[in-house]
C-alpha positions, 0 to 999 in steps of 0.5 A, a space after each residue: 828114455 828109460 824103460 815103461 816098466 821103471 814109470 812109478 804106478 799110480 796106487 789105487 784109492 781104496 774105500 773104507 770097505 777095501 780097508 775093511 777087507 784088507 784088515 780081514 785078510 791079514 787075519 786070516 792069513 795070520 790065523 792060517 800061517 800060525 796054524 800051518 807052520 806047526 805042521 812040520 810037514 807041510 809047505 804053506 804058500 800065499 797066492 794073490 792073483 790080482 797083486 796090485 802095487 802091493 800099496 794103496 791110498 786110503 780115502 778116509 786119511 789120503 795117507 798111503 796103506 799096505 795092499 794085501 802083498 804088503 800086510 801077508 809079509 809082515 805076518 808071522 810066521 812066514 809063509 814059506 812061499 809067495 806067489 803075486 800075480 799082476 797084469 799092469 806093467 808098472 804095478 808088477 815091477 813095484 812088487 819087485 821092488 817092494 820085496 826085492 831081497 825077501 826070500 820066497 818071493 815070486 812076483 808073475 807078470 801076466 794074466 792071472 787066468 793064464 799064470 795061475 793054472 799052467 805055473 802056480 797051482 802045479 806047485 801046491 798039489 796034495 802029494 807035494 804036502 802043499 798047502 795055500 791061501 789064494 786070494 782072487 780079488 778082481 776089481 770087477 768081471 775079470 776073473 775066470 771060473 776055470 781057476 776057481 774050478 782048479 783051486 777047488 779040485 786041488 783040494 789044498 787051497 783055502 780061497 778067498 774071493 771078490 764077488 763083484 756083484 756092483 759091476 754084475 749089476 752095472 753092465 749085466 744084470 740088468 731088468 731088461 736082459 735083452 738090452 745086454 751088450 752080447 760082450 757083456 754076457 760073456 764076461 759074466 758067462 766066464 766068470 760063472 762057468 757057464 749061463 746058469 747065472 741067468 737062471 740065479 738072477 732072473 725068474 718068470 713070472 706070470 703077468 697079464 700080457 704073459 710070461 715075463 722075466 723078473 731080475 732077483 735080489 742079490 743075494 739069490 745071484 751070490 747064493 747060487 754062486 756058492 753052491 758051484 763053489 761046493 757042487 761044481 769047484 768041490 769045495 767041502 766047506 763055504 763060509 756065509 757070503 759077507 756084503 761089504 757096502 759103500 758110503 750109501 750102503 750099497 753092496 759093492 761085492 760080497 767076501 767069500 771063502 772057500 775051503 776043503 777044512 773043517 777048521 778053517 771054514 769055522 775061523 772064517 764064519 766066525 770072523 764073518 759073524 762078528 764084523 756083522 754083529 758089531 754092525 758093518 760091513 
């Protein structure tokens, strides 16, 4: 019997919105890589925490499609290193086999909340003339804030970021928080930092049988989530959240982007305010 690890993946379905995203990351990652390398002194690297098999199946045409790992290596210029970090298995050993022979690839098999600070952002620090795009898109509450926290101190990272807000709703931010499975809080306490995140999705009104919590919008959760992203993580500049939806227009998690440039803040706004003034996401 051959190894688990030599089993082919099963390539995940994405939506037109995960296309969307997909189609925004390589052009940025192209805009950045072009930028970068102009720069002779600096060594630009491309990180992705959650790599995935680096393929996906589009639901739209049941045709295969490139993930981020596959669409950031064919952008030119290069970068001059790549960093894909994936916790299933099978899925890390087909980005091995994915890039196997292409130079500068290093493929992590683990936790991203674990490879991230002790083996990746060591490598990118300011006095290294290190410079990266990190992508972190989890597919739900799987993502620590102890690593967005190190990416921002670092001050040399360009973060793009999946704010799930669609598993936030499901499983926590619920109109009777008391109801909250105690594991559930704590994923969502993980991925914030700390509780303040009660404090971003409910407020007390006064009724008639006294003071009662009610759940806010959307928009009030992501919004505070932004200004830890500048106030907690030292993030200087932090583009206007983007709500990719669903076929019923549902938002199933906003695209933020994070970054101590001026420059790159301004390319990214920009990206952002247009794909909302062509009318999507």
């Amino acid at each position: 019997m051959g190894d688990q690890n030599d089993e082919p993946p099963s390539l995940d379905e994405i939506g037109r919105w995960s296309e969307l995203k997909l189609d925004i990351i390589r052009k940025y990652a192209q805009a950045y890589s072009r930028i970068l390398a102009r720069q002779p002194r600096l060594y630009h690297v491309y990180i992705d925490g959650f790599a995935g098999a680096g393929l996906h199946i589009s639901r739209a045409t049941g045709q295969v499609v490139g993930g981020s790992p596959a669409n950031v290596m064919r952008v030119e210029p290069k970068f001059r290193q790549y960093h894909f970090v994936e916790i299933d298995p099978a899925k890390a050993n087909h980005l091995r086999k994915l890039f196997a022979g292409k130079d500068g690839v290093v493929v992590h098999e683990g936790d991203c909340n674990e490879i991230l600070p002790s083996r990746v952002f060591p490598t990118v620090e300011w006095r290294q003339f290190k410079r990266a795009l990190c992508l972190l898109d989890p597919y739900g509450l799987h993502l620590d804030w102890g690593v967005v926290e190190h990416a921002g101190r670092l001050r040399t990272i360009d973060l793009l970021l999946n704010f799930p807000v669609m598993d936030m709703n499901m499983n926590v931010l619920w109109h009777t928080p008391d109801a909250v499975k105690p594991e559930q809080a704590s994923r969502m306490t993980r991925f914030w930092g700390d509780d303040g995140w009660r404090q971003a999705a409910y407020r007390s009104e006064a009724t008639l049988f006294g003071d009662e919590l009610r759940k806010t919008g959307n928009e009030a959760v992501v919004a505070a989530y932004v200004e830890r992203l500048k106030k907690a993580a030292g993030f200087q500049f932090v583009a206007d959240p983007l709500p990719m939806r669903n076929s019923t227009n549902a938002v199933v998690y906003y695209l933020l982007f994070a970054s101590p440039n001026k420059t790159a803040h301004k390319i990214v706004q920009d990206m952002f305010r247009k794909l909302r003034g062509a009318g999507g996401p």
